[in-house]
C-alpha positions in Angstrom: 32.1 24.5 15.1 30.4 21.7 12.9 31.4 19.1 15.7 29.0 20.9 18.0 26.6 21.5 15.5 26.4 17.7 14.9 26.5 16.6 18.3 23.5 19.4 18.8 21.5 17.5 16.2 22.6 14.4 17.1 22.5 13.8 20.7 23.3 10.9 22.4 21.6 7.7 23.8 20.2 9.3 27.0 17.3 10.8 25.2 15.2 7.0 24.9 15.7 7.4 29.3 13.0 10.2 29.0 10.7 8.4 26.6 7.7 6.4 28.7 5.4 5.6 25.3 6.5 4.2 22.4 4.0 4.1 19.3 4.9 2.5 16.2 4.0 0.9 12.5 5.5 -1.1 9.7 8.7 -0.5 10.1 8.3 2.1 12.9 6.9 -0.8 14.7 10.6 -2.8 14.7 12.4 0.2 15.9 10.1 1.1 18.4 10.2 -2.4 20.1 13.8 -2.4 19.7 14.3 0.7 22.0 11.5 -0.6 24.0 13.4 -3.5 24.5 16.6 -1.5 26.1 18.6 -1.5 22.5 20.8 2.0 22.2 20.2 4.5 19.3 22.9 3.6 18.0 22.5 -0.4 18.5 18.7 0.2 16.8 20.7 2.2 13.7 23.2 -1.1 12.8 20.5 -3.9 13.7 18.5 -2.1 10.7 21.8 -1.7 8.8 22.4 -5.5 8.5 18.6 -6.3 8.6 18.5 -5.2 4.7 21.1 -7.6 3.6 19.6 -10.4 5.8 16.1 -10.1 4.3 15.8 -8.3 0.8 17.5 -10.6 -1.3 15.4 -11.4 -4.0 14.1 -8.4 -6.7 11.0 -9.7 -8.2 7.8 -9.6 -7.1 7.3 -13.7 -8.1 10.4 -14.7 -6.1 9.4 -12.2 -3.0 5.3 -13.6 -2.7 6.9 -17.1 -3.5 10.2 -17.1 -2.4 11.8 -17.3 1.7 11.9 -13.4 2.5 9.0 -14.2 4.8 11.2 -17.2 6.7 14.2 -14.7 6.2 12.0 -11.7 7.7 11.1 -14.3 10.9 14.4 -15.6 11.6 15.8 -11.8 12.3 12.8 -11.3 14.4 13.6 -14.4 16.5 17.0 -13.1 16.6 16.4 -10.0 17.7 13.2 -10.1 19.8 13.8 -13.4 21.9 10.5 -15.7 23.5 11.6 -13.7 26.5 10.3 -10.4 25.0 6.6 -10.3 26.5 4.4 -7.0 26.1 3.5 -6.9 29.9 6.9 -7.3 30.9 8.0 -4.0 29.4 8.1 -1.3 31.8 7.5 0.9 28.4 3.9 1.6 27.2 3.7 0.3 23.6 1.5 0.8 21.0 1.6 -1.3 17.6 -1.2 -0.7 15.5 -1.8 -3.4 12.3 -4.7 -4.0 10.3 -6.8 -7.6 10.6 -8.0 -8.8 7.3 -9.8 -12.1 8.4 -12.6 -9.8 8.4 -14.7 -8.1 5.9 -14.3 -5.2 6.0 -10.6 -5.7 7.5 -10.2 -4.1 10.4 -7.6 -1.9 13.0 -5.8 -4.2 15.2 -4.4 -2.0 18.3 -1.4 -4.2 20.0 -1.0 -2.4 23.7 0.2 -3.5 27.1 -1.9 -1.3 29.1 -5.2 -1.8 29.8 -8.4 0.2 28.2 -12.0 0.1 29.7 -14.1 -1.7 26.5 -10.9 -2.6 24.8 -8.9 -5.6 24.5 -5.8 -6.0 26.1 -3.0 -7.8 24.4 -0.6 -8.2 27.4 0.6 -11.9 26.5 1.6 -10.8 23.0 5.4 -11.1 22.3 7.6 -8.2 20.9 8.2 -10.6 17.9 4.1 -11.2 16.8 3.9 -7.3 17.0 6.7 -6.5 15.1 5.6 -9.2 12.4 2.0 -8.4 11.8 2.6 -4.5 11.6 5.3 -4.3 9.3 3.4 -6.9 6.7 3.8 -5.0 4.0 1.5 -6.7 0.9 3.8 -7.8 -1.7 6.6 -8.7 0.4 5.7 -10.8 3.3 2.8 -13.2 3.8 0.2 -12.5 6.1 1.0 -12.8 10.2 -1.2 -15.5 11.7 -2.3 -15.4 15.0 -4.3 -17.9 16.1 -7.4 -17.4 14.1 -6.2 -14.2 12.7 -4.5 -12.9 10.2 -2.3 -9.3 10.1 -0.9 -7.1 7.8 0.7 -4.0 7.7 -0.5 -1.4 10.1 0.6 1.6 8.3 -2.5 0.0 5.5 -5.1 1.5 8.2 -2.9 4.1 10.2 -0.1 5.4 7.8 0.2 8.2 10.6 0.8 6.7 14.5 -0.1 10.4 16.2 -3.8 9.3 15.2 -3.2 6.4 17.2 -1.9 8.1 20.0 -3.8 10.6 20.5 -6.9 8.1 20.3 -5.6 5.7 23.0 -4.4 8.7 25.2 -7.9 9.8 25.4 -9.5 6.5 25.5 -6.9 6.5 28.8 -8.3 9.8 30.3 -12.0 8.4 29.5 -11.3 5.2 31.7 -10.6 7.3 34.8 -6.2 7.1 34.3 -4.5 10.0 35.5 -2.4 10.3 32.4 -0.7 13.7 30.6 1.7 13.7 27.7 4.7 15.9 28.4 5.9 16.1 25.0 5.3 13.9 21.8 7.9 13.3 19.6 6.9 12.5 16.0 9.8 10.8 13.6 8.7 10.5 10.3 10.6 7.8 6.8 11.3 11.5 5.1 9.5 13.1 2.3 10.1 12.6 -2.0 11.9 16.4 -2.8 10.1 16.4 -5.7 6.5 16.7 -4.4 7.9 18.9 -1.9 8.8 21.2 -5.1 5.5 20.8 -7.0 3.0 21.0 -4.1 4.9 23.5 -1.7 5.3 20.9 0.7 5.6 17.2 1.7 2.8 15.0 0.2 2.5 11.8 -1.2 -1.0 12.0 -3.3 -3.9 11.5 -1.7 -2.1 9.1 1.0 0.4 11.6 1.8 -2.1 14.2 2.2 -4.1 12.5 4.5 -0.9 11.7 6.5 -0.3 15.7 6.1 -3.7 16.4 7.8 -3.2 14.2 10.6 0.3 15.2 11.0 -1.5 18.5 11.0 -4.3 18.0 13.2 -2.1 16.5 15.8 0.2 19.3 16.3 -3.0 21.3 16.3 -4.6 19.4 19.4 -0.9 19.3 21.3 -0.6 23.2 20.6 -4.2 23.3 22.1 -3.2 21.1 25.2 0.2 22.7 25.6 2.0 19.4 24.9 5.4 20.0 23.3 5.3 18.9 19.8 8.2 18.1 17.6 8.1 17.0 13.9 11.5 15.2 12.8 10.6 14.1 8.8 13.8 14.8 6.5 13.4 16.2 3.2 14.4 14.5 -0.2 14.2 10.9 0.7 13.2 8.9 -1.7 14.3 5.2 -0.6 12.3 1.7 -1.4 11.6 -0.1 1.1 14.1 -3.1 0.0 16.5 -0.8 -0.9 20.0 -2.4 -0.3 22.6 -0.6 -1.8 25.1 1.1 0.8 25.7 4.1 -1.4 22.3 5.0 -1.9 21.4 4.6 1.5 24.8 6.2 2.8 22.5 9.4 0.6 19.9 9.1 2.8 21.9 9.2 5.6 23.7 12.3 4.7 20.6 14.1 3.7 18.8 13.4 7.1 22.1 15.1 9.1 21.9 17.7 6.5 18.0 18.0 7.2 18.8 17.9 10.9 21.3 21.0 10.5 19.5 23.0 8.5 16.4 22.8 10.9 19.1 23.2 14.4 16.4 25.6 15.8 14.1 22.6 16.0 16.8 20.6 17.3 17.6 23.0 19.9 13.9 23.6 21.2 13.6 19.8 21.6 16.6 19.4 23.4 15.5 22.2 26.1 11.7 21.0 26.2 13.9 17.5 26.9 15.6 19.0 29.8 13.1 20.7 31.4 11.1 17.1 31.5 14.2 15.5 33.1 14.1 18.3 35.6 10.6 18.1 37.0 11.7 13.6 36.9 14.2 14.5 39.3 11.8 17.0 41.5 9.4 14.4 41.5 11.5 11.9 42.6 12.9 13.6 45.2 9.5 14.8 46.2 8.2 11.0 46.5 11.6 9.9 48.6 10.7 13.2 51.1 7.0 11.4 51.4 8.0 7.4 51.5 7.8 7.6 55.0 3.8 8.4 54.8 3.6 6.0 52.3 2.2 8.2 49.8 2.1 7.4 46.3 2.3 10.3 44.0 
């Protein structure tokens, strides 16, 4: 009984098949790109296991702004997102927000390989530039230069990626593309218990509550649209983000599957909403192969 309850909760790797759009920041932006790039769930899971150990090696906040965990940071980048790894060459749609401070004020960066009518269109930009300038976190790497720019962390400007989304989607639908979201699937770093037990429910102050609200308003506009919407954030985590030590994040790790039991329903409705979506896939496709004679292009 708990073996199917965990491999109800858990899944397995065919899910990223179904997943056409993939928007990311900080460090949602390195996971992203790695599944992007064609690395498994469960690939993505260990290449962030040994990234800690690789990169967060010194404590202090002198030794990190003056210290190599910038070089360190680069050099697992180049390891993992090769020159090869080229926005327009991803059959993916990807979205990496970060925040341009060359600028006064500084201003939203959107990295995307699709093109927007008005907008530019970073289709040359590699996997590894992306990755880099949105998870810049102040404090512990430098700056990502590009060209005459310089990037920092996106989650500074957009802490909440649906906001994103749901902006390029329309800008999208503006420019005349025949676009529809089937179902958007939000994953979020987890939520302090103790807020959750003093305000009622996940918050982080006034940054958390504005992530709250657009977490909020997001579901609101899918539930309007009849998108599928599914919110995975676990409960009780409460993790730095140089945080190396296994048994603390072994914690973690137990309190997401513990989160991910608990909320099964959830688990269950996005698994069917899943299914249905690889279902009309397959209808489609066999509806274009019926057509190819014609040469129609659905």
């Amino acid at each position: 009984m708990k073996w199917a309850l965990f491999r109800r909760a858990l899944g397995d790797e065919s899910l990223l098949s179904l997943v056409d759009w993939y928007v990311g920041c900080s460090t949602g932006a390195m996971l992203a790109l790695a599944l992007a790039k064609g690395y498994s769930l469960t690939d993505s899971f260990f290449l962030y296991w040994e990234m800690k150990n690789e990169i967060f090696l010194d404590k202090s906040t002198m030794k990190r702004l003056f210290g190599n965990v910038t070089n360190r940071v680069n050099a697992v980048l180049n390891r993992v997102f090769p020159d090869e790894d080229i926005f327009h060459l991803c059959p993916k749609r990807l979205t990496v927000p970060a925040l341009n401070v060359t600028m006064t004020p500084s201003k939203l960066h959107v990295f995307r390989n699709y093109p927007i009518k008005g907008s530019h269109w970073d289709k040359d930009i590699s996997f590894r530039d992306a990755a880099r300038a949105s998870s810049a976190a102040p404090t512990y790497f430098h700056p990502h230069v590009l060209g005459d720019d310089k990037y920092v962390d996106g989650s500074l400007a957009a802490n909440c990626p649906l906001t994103i989304l749901l902006r390029e989607y329309d800008k999208c639908r503006q420019g005349g593309e025949n676009l529809r979201l089937a179902c958007v699937i939000s994953i979020g770093t987890g939520e302090p218990l103790e807020t959750v037990r003093r305000y009622g429910h996940p918050t982080h102050g006034t940054g958390g509550g504005q992530e709250k609200s657009a977490i909020e308003c997001a579901e609101d506009r899918c539930a309007v649209s009849g998108i599928p919407f599914f919110r995975i954030s676990p409960v009780g985590i409460d993790v730095r983000i140089d945080q190396i030590d296994d048994g603390k994040l072994m914690d973690m790790i137990w309190d997401t599957l513990k989160y991910l039991l608990q909320n099964i329903e959830t688990v269950d409705k996005l698994g069917a909403a899943l299914v249905s979506i690889r279902e009309a896939k397959l209808e489609r496709k066999m509806f274009c192969c019926t057509r190819q004679r014609s040469q129609t292009i659905l």
